[in-house]
N, C-alpha and C positions, 0 to 999 in steps of 0.2 A: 640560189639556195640549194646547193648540192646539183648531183645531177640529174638533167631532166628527163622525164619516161615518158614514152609516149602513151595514150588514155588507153590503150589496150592491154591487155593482160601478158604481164611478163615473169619470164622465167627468172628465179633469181639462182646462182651459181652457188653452192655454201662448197665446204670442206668433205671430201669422200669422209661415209660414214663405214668404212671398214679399213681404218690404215690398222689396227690390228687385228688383220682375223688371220687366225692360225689353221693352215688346212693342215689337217690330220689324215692322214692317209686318203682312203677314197669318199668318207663322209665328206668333208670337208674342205672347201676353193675357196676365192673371194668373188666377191660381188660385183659389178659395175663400178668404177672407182669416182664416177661423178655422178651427181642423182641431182633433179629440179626439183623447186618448192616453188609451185603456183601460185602467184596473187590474183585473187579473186575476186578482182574489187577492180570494175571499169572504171570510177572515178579517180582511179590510184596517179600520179602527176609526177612524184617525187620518190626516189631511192637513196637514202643517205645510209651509207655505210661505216660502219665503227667498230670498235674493240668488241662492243657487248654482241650486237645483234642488230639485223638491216633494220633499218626505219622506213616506213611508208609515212606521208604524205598525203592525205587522198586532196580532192577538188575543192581548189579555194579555202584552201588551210585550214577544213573545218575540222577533220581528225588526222591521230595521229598515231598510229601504234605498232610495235617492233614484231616480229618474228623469232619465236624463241621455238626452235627443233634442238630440245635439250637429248631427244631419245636418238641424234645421231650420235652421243658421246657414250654411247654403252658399247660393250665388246658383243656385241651379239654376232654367233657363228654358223655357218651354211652347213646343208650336206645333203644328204639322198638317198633313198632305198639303195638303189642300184643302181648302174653304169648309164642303163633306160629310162630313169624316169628323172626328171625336172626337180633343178637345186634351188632350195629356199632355205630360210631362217629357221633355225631348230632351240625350242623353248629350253631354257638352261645352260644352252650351249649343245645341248646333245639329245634331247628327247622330241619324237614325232607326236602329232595329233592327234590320237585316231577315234573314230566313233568306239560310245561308251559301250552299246548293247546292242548285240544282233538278235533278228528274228527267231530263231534256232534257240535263244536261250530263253525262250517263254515256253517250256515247255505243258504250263497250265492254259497256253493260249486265251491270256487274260487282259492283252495289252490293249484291243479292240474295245472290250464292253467295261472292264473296270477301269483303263487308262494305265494301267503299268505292269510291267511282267510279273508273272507268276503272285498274280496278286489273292490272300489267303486269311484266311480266319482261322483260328485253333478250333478245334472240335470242342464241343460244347455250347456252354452259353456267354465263357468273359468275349468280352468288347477287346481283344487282341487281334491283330494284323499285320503281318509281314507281303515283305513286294519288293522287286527291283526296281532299278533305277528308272523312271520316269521321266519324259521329257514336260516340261512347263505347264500346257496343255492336260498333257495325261494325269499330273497332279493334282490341278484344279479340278479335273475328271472324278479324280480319287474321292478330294473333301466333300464334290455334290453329292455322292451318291452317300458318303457316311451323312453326313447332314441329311440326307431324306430317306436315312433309317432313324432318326431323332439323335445321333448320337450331340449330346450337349456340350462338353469337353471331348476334345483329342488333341493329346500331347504325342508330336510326331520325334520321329529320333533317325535320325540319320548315324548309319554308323560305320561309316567307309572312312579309312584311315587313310587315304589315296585320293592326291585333289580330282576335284572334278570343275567341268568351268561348260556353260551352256550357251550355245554360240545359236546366232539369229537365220533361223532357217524357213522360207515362205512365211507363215503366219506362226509360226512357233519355235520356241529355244531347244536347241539336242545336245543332249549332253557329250562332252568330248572329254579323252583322259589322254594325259601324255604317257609312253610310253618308248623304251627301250627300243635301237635298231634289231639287235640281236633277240628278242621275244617279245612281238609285239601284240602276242594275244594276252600278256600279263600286267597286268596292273604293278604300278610302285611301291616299292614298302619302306618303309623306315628312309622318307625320301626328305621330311620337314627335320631331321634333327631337332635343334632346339626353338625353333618355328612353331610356331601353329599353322595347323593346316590349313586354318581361312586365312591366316595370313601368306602364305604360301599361294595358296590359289589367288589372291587379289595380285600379288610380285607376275601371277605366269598371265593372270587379264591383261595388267599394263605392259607386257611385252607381247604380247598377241597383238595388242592394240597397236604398240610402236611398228611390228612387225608389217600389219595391215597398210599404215599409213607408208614404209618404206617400200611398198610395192603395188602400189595404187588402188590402194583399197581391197587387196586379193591376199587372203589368205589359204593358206595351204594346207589341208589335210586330207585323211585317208578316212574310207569307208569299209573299202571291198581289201582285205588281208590277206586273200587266201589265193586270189589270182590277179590284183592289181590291176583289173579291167576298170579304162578311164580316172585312174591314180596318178597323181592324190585329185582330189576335187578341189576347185577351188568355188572359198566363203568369201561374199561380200560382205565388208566390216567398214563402215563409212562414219562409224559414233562408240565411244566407250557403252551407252546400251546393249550397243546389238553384241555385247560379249556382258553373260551376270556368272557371276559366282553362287556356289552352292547357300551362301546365307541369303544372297536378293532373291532366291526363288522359293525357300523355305520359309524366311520371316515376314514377307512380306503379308501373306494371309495375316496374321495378328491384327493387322491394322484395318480390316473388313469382318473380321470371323471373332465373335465374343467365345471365347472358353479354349481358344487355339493356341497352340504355345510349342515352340519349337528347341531340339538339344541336338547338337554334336557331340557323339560318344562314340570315338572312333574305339573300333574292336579291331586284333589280330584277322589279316583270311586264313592263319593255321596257329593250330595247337590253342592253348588254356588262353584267358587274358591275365593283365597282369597286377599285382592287387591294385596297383592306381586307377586301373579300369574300373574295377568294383567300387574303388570310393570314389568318382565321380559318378558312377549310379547312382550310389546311395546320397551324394549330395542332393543329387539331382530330386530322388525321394523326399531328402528333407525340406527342399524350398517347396512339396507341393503338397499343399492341405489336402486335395479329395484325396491322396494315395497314403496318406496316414489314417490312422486309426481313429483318430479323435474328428473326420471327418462328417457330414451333416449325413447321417444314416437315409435320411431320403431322397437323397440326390443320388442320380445314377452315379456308378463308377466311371472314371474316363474312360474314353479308347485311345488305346496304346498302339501306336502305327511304326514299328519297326522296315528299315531299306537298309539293302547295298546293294552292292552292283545289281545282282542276276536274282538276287532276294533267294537265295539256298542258305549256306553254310553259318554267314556273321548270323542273317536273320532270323534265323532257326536257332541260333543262340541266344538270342536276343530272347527272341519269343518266349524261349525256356524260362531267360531270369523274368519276364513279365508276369510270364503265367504264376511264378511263383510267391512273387508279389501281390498278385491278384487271391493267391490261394489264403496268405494273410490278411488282405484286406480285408475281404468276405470271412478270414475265420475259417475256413474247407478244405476239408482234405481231398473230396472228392462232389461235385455238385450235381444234383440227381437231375437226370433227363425230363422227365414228368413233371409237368406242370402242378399238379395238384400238390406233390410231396413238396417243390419248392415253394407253393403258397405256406403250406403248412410249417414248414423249420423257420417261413419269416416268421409268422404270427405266434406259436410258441417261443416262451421263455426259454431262453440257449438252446435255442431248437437245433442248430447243428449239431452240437452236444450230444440230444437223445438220437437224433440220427446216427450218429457214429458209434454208438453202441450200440443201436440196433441192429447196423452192419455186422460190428465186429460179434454177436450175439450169435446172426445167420451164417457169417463163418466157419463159426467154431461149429455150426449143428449142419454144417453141408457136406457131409461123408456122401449123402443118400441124395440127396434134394436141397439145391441153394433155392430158397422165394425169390430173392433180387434178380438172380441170373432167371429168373421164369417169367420173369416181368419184361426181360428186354429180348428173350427169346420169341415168346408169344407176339412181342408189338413188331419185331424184325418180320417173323412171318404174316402177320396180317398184312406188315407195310408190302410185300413184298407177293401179294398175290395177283394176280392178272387179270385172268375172267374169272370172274366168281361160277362155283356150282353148289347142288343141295348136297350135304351131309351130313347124317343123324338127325333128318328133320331140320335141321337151319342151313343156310349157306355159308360155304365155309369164313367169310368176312364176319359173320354174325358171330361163329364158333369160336374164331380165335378173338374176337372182341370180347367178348365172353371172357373165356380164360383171362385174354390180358386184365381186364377188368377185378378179377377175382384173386388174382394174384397181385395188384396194383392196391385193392382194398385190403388185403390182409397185409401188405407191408401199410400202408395208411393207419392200420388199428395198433400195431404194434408199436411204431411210433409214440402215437398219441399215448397207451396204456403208460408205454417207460414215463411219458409226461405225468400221467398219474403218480404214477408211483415215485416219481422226485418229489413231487408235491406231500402227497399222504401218506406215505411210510413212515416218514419220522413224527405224523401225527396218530401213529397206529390206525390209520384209514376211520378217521371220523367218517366221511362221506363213501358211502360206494361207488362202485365205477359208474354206473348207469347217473346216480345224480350228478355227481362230476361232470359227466357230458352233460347235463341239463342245463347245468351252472356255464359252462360253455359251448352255450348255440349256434357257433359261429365255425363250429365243426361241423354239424351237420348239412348245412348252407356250401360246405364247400366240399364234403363229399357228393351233396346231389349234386353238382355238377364233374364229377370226376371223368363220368363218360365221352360227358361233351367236350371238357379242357384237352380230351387228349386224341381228339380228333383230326387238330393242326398236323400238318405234314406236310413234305416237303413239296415243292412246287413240281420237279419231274412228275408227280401222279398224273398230274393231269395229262400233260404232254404223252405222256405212256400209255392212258386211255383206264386209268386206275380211277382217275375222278372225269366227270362230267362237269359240263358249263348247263346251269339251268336257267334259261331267260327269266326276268324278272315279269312279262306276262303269262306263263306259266303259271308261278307263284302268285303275282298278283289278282285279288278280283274286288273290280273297278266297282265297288258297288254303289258309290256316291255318282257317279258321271259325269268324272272330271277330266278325263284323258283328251277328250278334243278339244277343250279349253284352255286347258289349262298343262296339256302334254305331261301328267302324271297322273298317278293315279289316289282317289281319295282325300284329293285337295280339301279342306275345311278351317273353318274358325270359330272359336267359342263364343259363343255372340255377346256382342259387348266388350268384347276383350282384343289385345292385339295378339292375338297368339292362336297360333295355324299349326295343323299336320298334316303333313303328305307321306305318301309311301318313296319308295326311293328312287329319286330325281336321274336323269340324263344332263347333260351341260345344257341341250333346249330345252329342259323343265325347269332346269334352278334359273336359266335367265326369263320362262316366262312369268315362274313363280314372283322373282325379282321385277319384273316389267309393273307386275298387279299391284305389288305393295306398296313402288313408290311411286305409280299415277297420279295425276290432279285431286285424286277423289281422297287417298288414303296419307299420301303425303311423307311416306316414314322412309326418314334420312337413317335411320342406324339400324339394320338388320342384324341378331345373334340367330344364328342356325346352327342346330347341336343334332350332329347325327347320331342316334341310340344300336344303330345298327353293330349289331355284333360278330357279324361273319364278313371275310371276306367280300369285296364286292370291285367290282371292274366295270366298264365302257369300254366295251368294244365295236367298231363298226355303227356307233351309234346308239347301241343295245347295252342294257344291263345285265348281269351276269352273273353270276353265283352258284364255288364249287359247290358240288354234291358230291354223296358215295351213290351211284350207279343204282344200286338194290333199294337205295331208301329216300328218294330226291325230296323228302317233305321234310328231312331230320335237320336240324340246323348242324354247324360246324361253328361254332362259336370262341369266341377268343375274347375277352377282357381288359385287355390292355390296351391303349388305342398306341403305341409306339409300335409293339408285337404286331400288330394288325397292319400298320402304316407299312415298316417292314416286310410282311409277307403279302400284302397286295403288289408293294412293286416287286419284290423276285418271281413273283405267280406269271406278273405284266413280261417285264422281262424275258420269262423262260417261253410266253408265249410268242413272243415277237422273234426270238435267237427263234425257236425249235421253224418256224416257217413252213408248217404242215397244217394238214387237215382235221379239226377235231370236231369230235361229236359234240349236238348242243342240243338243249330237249325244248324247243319252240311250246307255244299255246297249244297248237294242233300235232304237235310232227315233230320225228326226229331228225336232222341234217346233218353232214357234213361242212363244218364253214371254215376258212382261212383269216384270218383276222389280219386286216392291213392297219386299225387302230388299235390301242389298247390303254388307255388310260385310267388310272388310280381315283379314286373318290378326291382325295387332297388335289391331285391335279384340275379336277373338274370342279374346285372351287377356285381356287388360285387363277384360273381363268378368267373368272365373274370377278374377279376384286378389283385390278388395272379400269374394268366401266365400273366397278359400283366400290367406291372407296369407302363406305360405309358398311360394308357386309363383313362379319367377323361370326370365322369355321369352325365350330368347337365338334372335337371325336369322343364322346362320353359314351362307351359301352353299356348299355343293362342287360343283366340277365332273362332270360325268358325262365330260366328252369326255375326262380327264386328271388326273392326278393333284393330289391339294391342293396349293395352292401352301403355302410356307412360312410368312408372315403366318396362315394357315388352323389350322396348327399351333398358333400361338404362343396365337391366338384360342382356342383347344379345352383348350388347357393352362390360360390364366390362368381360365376358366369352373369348369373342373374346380375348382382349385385354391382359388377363394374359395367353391365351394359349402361342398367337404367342410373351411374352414376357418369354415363358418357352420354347419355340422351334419355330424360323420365319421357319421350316418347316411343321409346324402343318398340320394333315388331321382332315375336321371336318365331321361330319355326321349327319345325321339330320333326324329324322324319326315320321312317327303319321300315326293315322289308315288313311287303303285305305277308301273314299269317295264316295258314288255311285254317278256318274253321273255330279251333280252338284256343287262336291265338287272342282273341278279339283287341287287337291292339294294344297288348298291355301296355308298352313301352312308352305308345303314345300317350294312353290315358293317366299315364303317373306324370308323366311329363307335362304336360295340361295341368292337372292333379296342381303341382309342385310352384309353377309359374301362375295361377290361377289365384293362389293362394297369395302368392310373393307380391302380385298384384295389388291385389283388391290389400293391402298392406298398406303398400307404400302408397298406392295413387289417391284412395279413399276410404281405407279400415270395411272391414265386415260390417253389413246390414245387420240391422238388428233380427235376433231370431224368434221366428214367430211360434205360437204354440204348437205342440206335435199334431200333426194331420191324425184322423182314425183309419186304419185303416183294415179293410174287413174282408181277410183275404189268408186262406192256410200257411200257417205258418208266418203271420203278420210279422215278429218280431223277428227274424231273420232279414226278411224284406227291409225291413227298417235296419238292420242290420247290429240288430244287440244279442250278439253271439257273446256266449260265457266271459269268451277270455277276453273278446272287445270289450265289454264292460265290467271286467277288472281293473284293465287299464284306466278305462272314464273314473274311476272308483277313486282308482291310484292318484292319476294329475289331480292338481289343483284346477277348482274350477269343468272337472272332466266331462260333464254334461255339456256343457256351453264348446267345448272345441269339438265334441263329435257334430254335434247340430251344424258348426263351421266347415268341416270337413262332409257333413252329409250335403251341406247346400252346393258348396262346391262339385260335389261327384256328382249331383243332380245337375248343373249347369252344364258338363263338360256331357254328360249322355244324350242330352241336345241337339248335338252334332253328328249324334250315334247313329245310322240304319238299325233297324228292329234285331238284324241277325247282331247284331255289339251289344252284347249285355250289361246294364248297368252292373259294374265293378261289384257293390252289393250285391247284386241276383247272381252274379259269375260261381259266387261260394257256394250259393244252396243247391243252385245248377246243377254244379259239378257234382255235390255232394249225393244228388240226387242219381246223376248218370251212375254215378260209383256203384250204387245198389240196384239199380236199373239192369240186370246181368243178361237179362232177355233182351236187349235192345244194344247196348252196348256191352261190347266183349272185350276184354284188356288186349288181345290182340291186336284188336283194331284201332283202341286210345287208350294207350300206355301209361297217359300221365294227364288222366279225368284228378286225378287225386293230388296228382304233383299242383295243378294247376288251382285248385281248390284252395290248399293251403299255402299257396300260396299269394293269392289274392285276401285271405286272409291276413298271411304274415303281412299284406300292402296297407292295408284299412290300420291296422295295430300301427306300424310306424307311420303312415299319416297322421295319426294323434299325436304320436310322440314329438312329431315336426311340427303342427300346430301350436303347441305346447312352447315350444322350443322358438319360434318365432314372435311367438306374442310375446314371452319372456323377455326374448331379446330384437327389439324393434330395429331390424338390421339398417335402418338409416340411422338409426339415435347412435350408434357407434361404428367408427370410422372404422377398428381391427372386426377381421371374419368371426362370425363365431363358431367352429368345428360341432358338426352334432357329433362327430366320431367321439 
């Protein structure tokens, strides 16, 4: 049966695969004019030879199949730098390999810590990014680090008109581009004619590939351009894998990453693009719902992640038309730095609108004095001081806070007033301005925090020695004595209830916290843990952490947003681990110099406990200290609730945020208790019935009791409104239970405070700044407790499956 081979591996003889190759001058010779194709196969017995292609045989005529080396029938052509260096196969016929990006061309030295060169954000606040070419690695580098700033959508854009192809190097792909003998530090242009360029790239894969296998497995290309030291290098290529093109490395996220989505928009590397460029933009806009107009107003905007080569020139174009899409999207001609102003243009009606004429207002009257430019001068030099010192009786951090502050609030009222007067001008001002604001209280709620909101700053402060690291037993005091037991501080639970507060946990307190709750004894498989903390906070070394400004370590730094927050916890982390020095930290007893060889993020330090405890779910719900929840806060706290105990009606929930000196008396926790306490005694077994009012014979009785005026407008107002304050008094009475003597029941917090207020001999506004802030505020707490009681009984949140929004 043909002829016979022996059981060893044999060479079979085909046709030279270069009877046309045309040498061109010095580029260009032939090759070896006979090449082997190895059979790999020990049991191989038989070689039959024919028209088509050799036939193997293997052992005992079980198989049977041919040998087809179709890629010896291509004209592929040789050639060589120079006289010196070593001839191989040249892609096209005439183009070398050579690496995509050199080190030199990171000039933002970002290829290390973001994963790709010159990797960059637009100044401001859109979600835009530009970056060079990245090898595989460094990509997937890219997406973790947008994903653990929450980014939700990112639509990436590649826009190199010039193929690229990513060839398998140690444990990752690098990018490699063909190029010209005669200028091989330029990329190709106008090289696909009437081709696409992915299909272009996949024609130069499968000749890389054919090329690899015509020379055992060794491909040929360059690194070093500049002096040809150890050129060209040679790539093992032993699989069509180890060579991907520009769409295997970019689309392939889609199929792991919800909201990821990837375009080829090749742009010119010089001069204008061409209009076809812009209408595949703009198609590209129209296939994509969030970047239209008619998109869901509450969903973040995408990020837009612009590459080419070196991330300068195309992407810096690119960026421009993003940015400018983002400027319609949003509606803005220009988007205010200040946190407080962009709270404010959301929640007003066309609120960008009155902003831009209130700009163009300051404009026109800035001969003498711009407000705006006094806003960003002031915050430049606070940000920008070093050691603080005393002048004009404050230090100067105080003074320009100050300023900025003052200058921040008069553009803040300006604002607002044009809102007025869009409103009531064409009603010849039924309403004055002062009622006006009364009719909208949710302006004042968000100037009292305007000091605080704008205290965020960039993470160099710290590194610089502008902010301090304040250990959290500094801050904390243990007044319950739970720290040896239980390694946190203030551990408790409302008794009777599954619901616990701690102050704020290490990774050994969440997992001992987590040890106690699912023991023999207490048994709970589903844990919701909702941190209320609102500032910054870090694990370092083991230790908890939390900026300060230097002059005032008791002031919170507070942020609202838990994305905002998640985001500058890890750049704070980040900037601590790059900078690799010595910073100051202010211990229980002492101030130190420390080096931090850990640093990890609050998310991080749950995301740890989850892989043991697959039951634990991390919720980041900010509250205010300076003010009452806002309404979203609510709504946020309700739907938590709501899908724990419909994942387990035996849910334990835990609730934690920094200890408070003194005056804090846990608010955050007591609303939180408060809120769950309530949602409870609901769902598990409905409110006891309420027994007749106690006497009680004690100055100022009905305060204590706590029927202050405007509280009991409100009970006036609800239906039913006596019966849910008695609900919310029993409640706040249970949850003070767990209080030490110095935690004031919430009720007594108001008359308290009220009392310190006028107390001027004992208390001095110097020394508690915000006796008053805090009063009425625990007031404004009591008022929306009823309104939530109210709101719950109304609507029995098990009796309906959709949320119900208090907002």
């Amino acid at each position: 049966m043909g002829t016979t081979a022996s059981a060893a591996p044999q060479p079979v003889y085909v046709a030279p695969p270069l009877d046309n190759v045309h040498a061109n001058g010095m580029a260009h010779s032939s090759m070896s004019p006979v090449h082997m194709v190895n059979i790999h196969n020990s049991r191989a017995k038989s070689i039959i030879t024919n028209k088509v292609a050799p036939v193997v045989i293997t052992y005992n005529c079980r198989q049977e199949f041919q040998i087809h080396d179709n890629f010896h029938k291509g004209d592929y052509k040789v050639g060589r730098i120079s006289e010196s260096l070593p001839e191989h196969y040249l892609v096209k016929g005439e183009y070398f390999m050579v690496q995509d990006v050199y080190s030199k061309a990171d000039v933002l030295y970002t290829t290390s810590s973001y994963g790709a060169p010159n990797f960059r954000q637009v100044k401001g606040t859109y979600p835009l990014y530009g970056m060079g070419q990245p090898t595989l690695n460094g990509y997937k580098q890219v997406l973790q680090r947008l994903q653990a700033q929450g980014q939700q959508e990112i639509i990436f854009f590649c826009i190199r008109e010039e193929p690229v192809v990513f060839l398998h190097k140690d444990d990752d792909f690098v990018p490699y581009t063909p190029r010209r003998k005669e200028n091989l530090h330029e990329n190709l242009q106008g090289l696909q004619g009437e081709e696409t360029v992915e299909s272009l790239e996949l024609s130069i894969r499968n000749e890389l590939y054919d090329f690899a296998k015509l020379s055992k497995n060794i491909l040929y290309v360059y690194n070093d351009i500049e002096y040809f030291k150890d050129e060209p290098q040679k790539m093992s290529i032993t699989c069509e894998e180890d060579i991907h093109v520009t769409e295997e490395v970019y689309k392939r996220p889609m199929f792991t990453m919800q909201g990821y989505r990837y375009f080829r928009l090749p742009l010119p590397m010089e001069g204008a693009p061409l209009e076809e460029d812009f209408d595949a933009f703009v198609n590209i806009l129209r296939e994509s719902p969030s970047l239209c107009l008619g998109r869901n107003a509450s969903r973040l905007p995408p990020t837009l992640v612009f590459s080419c080569q070196v991330g300068v020139g195309r992407t810096n174009l690119a960026m421009i038309l993003g940015t400018l899409v983002m400027k319609r999207l949003k509606g803005d001609s220009q988007l205010p730095l200040f946190q407080v102003i962009q709270s404010l243009i959301k929640k007003l009606p066309n609120g960008q609108q009155l902003m831009e004429e209130v700009d163009h207002a300051i404009t026109l009257c800035s001969e003498m004095h711009n407000i705006k430019e006094a806003i960003y001068e002031n915050a430049s030099k606070l940000e920008g001081i070093g050691e603080d010192y005393q002048t004009q009786g404050s230090t100067t951090k105080e003074y320009f806070l100050n300023r900025t502050k003052q200058s921040l609030e008069r553009y803040f009222y300006l604002i607002v007033f044009n809102a007025y007067l869009h409103e009531q001008y064409p009603l010849a001002f039924v309403s004055n301005f002062s009622q006006w604001m009364c009719c909208h209280a949710w302006l004042y709620r968000l100037l009292a925090c305007m000091d605080m909101s704008e205290l965020s700053a960039p993470a160099e402060l710290l590194t610089k020695g502008a902010r301090v690291l304040v250990a959290d037993e500094y801050l904390a005091l243990d007044v319950l004595s739970t720290i040896k037991e239980m390694k946190v501080a203030n551990f408790r639970r409302v008794p009777k209830m599954p619901v616990y507060g701690v102050a704020q946990p290490t990774s050994e307190a969440i997992g001992a916290v987590l040890a106690h709750l699912m023991d023999e004894k207490r048994k709970h498989n589903h844990i919701l843990w909702i941190n209320v903390q609102e500032e910054l906070v870090l694990e370092g070394n083991g230790q908890i952490f939390i900026p300060r400004e230097p002059s005032c370590l008791d002031q919170h730094i507070p942020c609202l947003s838990p994305l905002v927050l998640q985001k500058l916890e890890t750049s704070l982390k980040e900037e601590i681990l790059r900078a690799q020095k010595w910073l100051e930290v202010i211990l229980e007893q002492e101030k130190k110099m420390t080096m931090f060889k850990t640093c990890l993020t609050i998310q991080e330090l749950f995301n740890q406990h989850k892989s043991s405890h697959p039951g634990l779910v991390y919720k980041r719900i900010p509250l205010p200290d300076c003010s009452s929840p806002r309404e979203e806060d609510f709504d946020k706290l309700h739907e938590a609730m709501r899908n724990a105990l419909a994942e387990d009606s035996h849910s334990a929930f835990v609730f934690n945020c920094a200890n408070v000196l003194f005056l804090g008396f846990k608010n955050r926790i007591i609303q939180d208790f408060f809120f769950f306490l309530l949602k409870l005694d609901l769902a598990l077994q409905g409110f006891p019935e309420c027994t007749d009012d106690e006497i009680v014979s004690v100055p100022d009785a009905k305060y204590t009791k706590g029927e202050f005026e405007v509280v009991m407008r409100v009970v006036r107002l609800l239906p039913d409104g006596h019966k849910r304050k008695k609900e919310v008094d029993l409640a706040l009475d249970s949850i003070s239970e767990t209080m030490t003597p110095m935690h004031y029941h919430l009720r007594e917090m108001i008359i308290s405070t009220y009392r310190q207020q006028d107390n001027s001999v004992i208390f001095h506004t110097q020394q508690l700044p915000n006796e008053r802030s805090y009063g009425i505020f625990s007031l404004n707490l009591i008022i929306y407790f009823h309104l939530w009681m109210y709101v719950l009984s109304c609507h029995f949140f098990f009796a309906n499956n959709s949320p119900n929004h208090f907002e």
